[in-house]
C-alpha positions as CSV (number, residue, x, y, z in Angstrom):
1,X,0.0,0.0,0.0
2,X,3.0,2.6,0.9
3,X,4.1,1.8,-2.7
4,X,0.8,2.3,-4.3
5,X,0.7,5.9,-2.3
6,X,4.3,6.8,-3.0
7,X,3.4,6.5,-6.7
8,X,0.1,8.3,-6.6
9,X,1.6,11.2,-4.9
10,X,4.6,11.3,-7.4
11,X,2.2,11.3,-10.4
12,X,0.3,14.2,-9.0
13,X,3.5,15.9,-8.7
14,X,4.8,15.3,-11.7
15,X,1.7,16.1,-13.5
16,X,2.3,19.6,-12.1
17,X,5.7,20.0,-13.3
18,X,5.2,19.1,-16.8
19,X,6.3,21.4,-19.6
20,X,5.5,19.2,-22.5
21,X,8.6,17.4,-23.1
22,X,9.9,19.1,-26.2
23,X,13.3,19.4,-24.2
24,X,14.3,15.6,-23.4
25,X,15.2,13.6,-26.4
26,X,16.0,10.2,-25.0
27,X,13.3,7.9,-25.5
28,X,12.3,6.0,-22.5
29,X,11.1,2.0,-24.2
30,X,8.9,1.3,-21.3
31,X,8.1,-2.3,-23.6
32,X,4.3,-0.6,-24.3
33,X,3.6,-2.0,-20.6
34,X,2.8,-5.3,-21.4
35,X,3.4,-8.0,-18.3
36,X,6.6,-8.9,-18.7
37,X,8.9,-12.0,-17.3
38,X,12.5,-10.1,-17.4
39,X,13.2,-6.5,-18.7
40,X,15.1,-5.6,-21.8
41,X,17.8,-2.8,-21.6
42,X,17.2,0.3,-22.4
43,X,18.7,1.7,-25.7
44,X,19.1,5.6,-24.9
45,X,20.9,7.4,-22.1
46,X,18.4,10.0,-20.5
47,X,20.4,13.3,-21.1
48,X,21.1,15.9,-18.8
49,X,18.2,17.7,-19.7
50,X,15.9,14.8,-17.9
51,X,17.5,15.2,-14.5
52,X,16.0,19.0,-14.5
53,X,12.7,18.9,-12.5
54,X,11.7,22.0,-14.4
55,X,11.9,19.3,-17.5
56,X,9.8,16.8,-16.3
57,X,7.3,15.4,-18.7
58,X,4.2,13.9,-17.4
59,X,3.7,11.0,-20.1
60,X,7.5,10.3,-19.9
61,X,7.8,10.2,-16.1
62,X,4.9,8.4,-15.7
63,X,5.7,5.4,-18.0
64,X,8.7,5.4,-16.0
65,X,7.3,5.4,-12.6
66,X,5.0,2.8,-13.6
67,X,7.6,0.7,-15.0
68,X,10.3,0.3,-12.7
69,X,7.4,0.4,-9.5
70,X,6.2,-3.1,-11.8
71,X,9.6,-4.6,-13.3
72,X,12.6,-3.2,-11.6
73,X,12.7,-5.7,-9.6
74,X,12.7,-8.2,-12.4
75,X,16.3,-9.8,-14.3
76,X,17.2,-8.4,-17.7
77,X,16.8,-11.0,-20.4
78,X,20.0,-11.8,-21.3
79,X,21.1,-12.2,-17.7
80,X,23.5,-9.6,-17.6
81,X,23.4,-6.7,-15.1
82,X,22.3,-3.1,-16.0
83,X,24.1,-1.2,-19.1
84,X,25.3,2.7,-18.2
85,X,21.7,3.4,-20.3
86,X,20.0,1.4,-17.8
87,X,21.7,2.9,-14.6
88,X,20.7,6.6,-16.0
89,X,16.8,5.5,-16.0
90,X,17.2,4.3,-12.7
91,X,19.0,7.1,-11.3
92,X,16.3,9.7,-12.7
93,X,13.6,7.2,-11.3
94,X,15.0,7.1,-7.9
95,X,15.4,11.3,-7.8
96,X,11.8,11.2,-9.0
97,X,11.0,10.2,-5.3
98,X,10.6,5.9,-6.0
99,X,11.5,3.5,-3.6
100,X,14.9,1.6,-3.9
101,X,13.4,-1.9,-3.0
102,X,11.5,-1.7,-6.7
103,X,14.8,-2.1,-8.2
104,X,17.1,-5.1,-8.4
């Protein structure tokens, strides 16, 4: 349940810092959602630009909330550990105000 609040709260907040994302040009493969068994690395590095509250975008932060809160916890496919692209998500998700136990 503190989970389920901690995101709820976060997406409110988000939803009020949201510019409209033309800044950020990483693209954040959040695999469309689906239930997955084992996450797939990400391709893109979030920039700099992403780590800028004032940048936020609501769609973007979201999906990524909503990802890592589902999957973090989950192995990558290919058994390896996180890529350098992988870490950046994960950093930006943790400043976004997520809990460290969803990630692996």
């Amino acid at each position: 349940m503190k989970k389920l609040v901690v995101f709820v709260f976060a997406a409110f907040a988000l939803t009020a810092c949201s510019t409209g994302g033309d800044v950020a040009t990483a693209k954040f493969d959040d695999e469309q959602q689906s239930d997955i068994s084992c996450m797939k690395h990400q391709e893109q590095t979030p920039g700099e630009e992403y780590f800028d509250e004032g940048n936020w975008d609501t769609v973007v932060s979201l999906s990524l909330l909503r990802y890592y809160t589902s999957n973090g916890s989950k192995p990558y496919c290919d058994g390896k550990a996180a890529t350098p692209a992988d870490e950046g998500w994960r950093k930006l998700y943790l400043q976004m105000g997520a809990d460290q136990t969803n990630l692996r």
